[in-house]
C-alpha positions in Angstrom: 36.6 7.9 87.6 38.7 8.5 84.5 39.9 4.7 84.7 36.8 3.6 84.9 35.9 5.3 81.7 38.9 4.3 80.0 38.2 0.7 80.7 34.8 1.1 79.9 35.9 2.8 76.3 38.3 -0.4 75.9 35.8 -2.9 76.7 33.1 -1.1 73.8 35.9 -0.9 71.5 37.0 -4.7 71.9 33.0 -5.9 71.5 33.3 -3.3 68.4 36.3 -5.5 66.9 35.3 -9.3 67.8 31.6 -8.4 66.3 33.2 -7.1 63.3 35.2 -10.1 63.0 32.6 -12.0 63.5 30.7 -10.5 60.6 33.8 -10.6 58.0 34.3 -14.2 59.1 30.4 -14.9 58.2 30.1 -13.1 55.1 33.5 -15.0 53.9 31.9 -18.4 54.7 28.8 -17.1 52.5 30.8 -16.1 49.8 33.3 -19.3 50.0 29.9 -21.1 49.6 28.3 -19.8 47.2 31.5 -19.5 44.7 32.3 -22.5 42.1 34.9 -20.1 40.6 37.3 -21.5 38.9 40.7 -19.5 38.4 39.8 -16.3 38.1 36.3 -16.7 36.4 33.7 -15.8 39.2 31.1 -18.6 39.4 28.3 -18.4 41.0 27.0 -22.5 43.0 23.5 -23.2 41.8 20.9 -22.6 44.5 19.8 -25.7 46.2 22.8 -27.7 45.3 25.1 -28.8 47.6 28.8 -28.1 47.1 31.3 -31.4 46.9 34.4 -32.2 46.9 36.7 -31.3 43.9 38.1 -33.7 41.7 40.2 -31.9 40.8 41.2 -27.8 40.2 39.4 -27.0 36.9 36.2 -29.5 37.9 33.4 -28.3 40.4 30.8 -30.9 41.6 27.6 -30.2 43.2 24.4 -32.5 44.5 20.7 -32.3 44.3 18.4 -34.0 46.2 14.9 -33.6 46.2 11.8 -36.1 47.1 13.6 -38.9 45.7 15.0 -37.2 42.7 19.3 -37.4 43.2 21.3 -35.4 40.4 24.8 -34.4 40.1 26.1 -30.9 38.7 29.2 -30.4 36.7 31.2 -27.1 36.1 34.1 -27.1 34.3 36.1 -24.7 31.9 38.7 -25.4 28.8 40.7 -23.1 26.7 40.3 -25.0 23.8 38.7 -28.9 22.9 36.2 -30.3 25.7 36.7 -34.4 26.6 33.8 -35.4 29.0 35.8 -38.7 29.9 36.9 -37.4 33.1 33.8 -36.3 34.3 31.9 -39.6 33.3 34.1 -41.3 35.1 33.9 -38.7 38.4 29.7 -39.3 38.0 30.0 -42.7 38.0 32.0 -43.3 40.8 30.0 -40.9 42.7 26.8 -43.5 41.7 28.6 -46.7 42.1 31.9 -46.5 43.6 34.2 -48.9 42.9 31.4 -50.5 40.3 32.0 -47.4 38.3 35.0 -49.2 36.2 31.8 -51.6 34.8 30.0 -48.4 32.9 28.9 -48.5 29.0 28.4 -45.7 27.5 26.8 -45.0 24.6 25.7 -41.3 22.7 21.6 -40.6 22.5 20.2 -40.2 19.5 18.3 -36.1 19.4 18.8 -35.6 23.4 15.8 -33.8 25.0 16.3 -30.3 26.1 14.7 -27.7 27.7 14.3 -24.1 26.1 16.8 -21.7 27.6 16.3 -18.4 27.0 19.8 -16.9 26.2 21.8 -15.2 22.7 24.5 -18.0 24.0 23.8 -21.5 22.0 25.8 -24.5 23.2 26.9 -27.8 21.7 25.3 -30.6 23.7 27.3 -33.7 24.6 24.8 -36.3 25.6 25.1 -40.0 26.7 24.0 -42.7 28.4 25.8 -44.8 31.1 24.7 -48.3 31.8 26.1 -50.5 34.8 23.8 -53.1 36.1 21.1 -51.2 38.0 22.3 -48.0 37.0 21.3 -45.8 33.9 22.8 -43.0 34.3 21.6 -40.3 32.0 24.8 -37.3 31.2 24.2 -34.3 29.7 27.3 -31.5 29.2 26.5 -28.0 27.6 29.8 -26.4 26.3 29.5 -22.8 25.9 31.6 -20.1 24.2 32.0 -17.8 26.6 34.8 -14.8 26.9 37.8 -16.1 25.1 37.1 -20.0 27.0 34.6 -23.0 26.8 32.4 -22.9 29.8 31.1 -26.7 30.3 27.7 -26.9 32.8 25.8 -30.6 32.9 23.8 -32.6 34.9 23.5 -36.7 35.7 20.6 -38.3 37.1 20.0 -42.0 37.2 16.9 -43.3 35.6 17.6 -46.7 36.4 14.8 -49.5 37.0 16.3 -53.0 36.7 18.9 -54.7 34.5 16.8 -55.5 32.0 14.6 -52.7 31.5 17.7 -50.7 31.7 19.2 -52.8 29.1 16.6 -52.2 26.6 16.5 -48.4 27.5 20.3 -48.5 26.8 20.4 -49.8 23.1 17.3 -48.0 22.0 20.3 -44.7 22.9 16.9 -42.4 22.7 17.0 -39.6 25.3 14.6 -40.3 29.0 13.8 -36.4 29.1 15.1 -33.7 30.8 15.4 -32.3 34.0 14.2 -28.7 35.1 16.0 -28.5 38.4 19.6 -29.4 36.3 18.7 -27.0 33.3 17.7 -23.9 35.7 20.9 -24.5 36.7 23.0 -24.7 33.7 21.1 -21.1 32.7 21.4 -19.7 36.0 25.3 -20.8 36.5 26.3 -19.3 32.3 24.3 -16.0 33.4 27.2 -15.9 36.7 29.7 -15.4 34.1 27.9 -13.3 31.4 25.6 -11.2 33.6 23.3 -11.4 30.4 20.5 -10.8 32.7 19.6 -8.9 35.8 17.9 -11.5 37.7 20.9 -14.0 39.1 18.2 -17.2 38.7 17.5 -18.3 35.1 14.5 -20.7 34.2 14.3 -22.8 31.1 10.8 -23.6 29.9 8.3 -26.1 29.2 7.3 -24.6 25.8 8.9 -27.4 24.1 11.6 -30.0 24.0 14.7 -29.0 21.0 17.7 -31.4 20.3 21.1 -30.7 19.7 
C-alpha cells in the first residue's frame, strides 16, 4: 500500500514538472517572438508583422501582408550618424533578389506622413527606389531616444509599369503614407520609451506633415 502511494506521489510530481516545462518552454517561444531587441534595448515586434531573418545583429526585419498590400519593417539602432544604405539595399533584395543591384534612388521632395502623437520628433529619411517594375517607396524615422538613435521605417512597393513608374520616379513627390507601417513605427518607439500605457500606438488621419 505504501508503494503504491509512493509511486502514485512520483507519478503526480513528474506530470507536475513536464507541464511546467511545458509552460516555460511556451511562454519563451512567446517572448522570443514577440522581441526585436536589439543588445540590451528591449524591443517590442509590431503586431501583425511577421518576424524575418536578420541581416545582420543591429538590423531587425519584419513583413506585412495584408489583401494585397506587402510592406517591409525596419528596426535598427546607432550610437551616433544613421546611413540607410544598408538597409536599402536589404529592402531591395527582399523585392527583387538578385535584380536589386539595378535600383535608383532618389530623395522625395516634402514626404507624406502621418500624425504621431508623441513629445519624440524624428528626422525623416525618405526615398524612392526605382528598378523596372518596382517603385519602391522607403521611409526611415531616426529618433533620439536614451543616449542612442532609434531607426523604425517601412517599404512598400507602389509600382505599376515601367513607365508610369518612371514618371512617378523623377517627379521625386511622395505616393502617401501607410497607416499599418506608421502604427508601427509609434507603437515599436513607445516599446522603448513606455511614453504611454497602452503598448499599441495609432497615428492619425487628421492630416498629412512633412519632414
Amino acid at each position: 500500500m505504501i508503494i503504491r502511494y509512493q509511486l502514485h506521489c512520483w507519478l503526480l510530481l513528474t506530470i507536475c514538472l513536464l507541464m511546467t516545462a511545458s509552460q516555460t518552454n511556451s511562454q519563451t517561444k512567446r517572448k522570443s517572438n514577440s522581441s526585436c531587441s536589439i543588445g540590451k534595448t528591449y524591443i517590442e515586434c509590431p503586431k501583425y508583422f511577421k518576424k524575418l531573418p536578420d541581416v545582420d545583429q543591429n538590423i531587425r526585419f519584419l513583413k506585412y501582408k495584408d489583401e494585397g498590400l506587402e510592406m517591409y519593417f525596419f528596426i535598427t539602432l546607432a550610437s551616433s550618424g544613421f546611413d540607410d544604405t544598408k538597409l536599402k539595399e536589404a529592402v531591395s533584395k527582399l523585392y527583387a533578389g538578385e535584380k536589386a543591384t539595378s535600383f535608383r534612388w532618389k530623395e522625395e521632395d516634402d514626404p507624406l506622413i502621418m500624425n504621431m502623437k508623441t513629445k519624440y520628433k524624428p528626422r525623416v529619411l525618405a526615398s524612392l527606389g526605382l528598378s523596372g517594375e518596382y517603385l519602391l517607396e522607403f521611409k526611415a524615422f531616426v529618433f533620439d531616444v536614451k543616449d542612442k538613435k532609434a531607426i523604425f521605417g517601412y517599404v512598400s512597393n507602389e509600382g505599376e509599369n515601367e513607365k508610369v513608374n518612371e514618371i512617378l520616379f523623377n517627379k521625386g513627390n511622395s505616393l502617401g503614407d501607410m497607416a499599418a507601417g506608421c502604427n508601427a513605427v509609434v507603437s515599436t518607439l513607445n516599446s522603448i520609451t513606455k511614453e504611454f500605457k497602452e503598448k499599441e500606438q495609432y497615428c492619425f488621419l487628421t492630416g498629412f506633415t512633412t519632414k
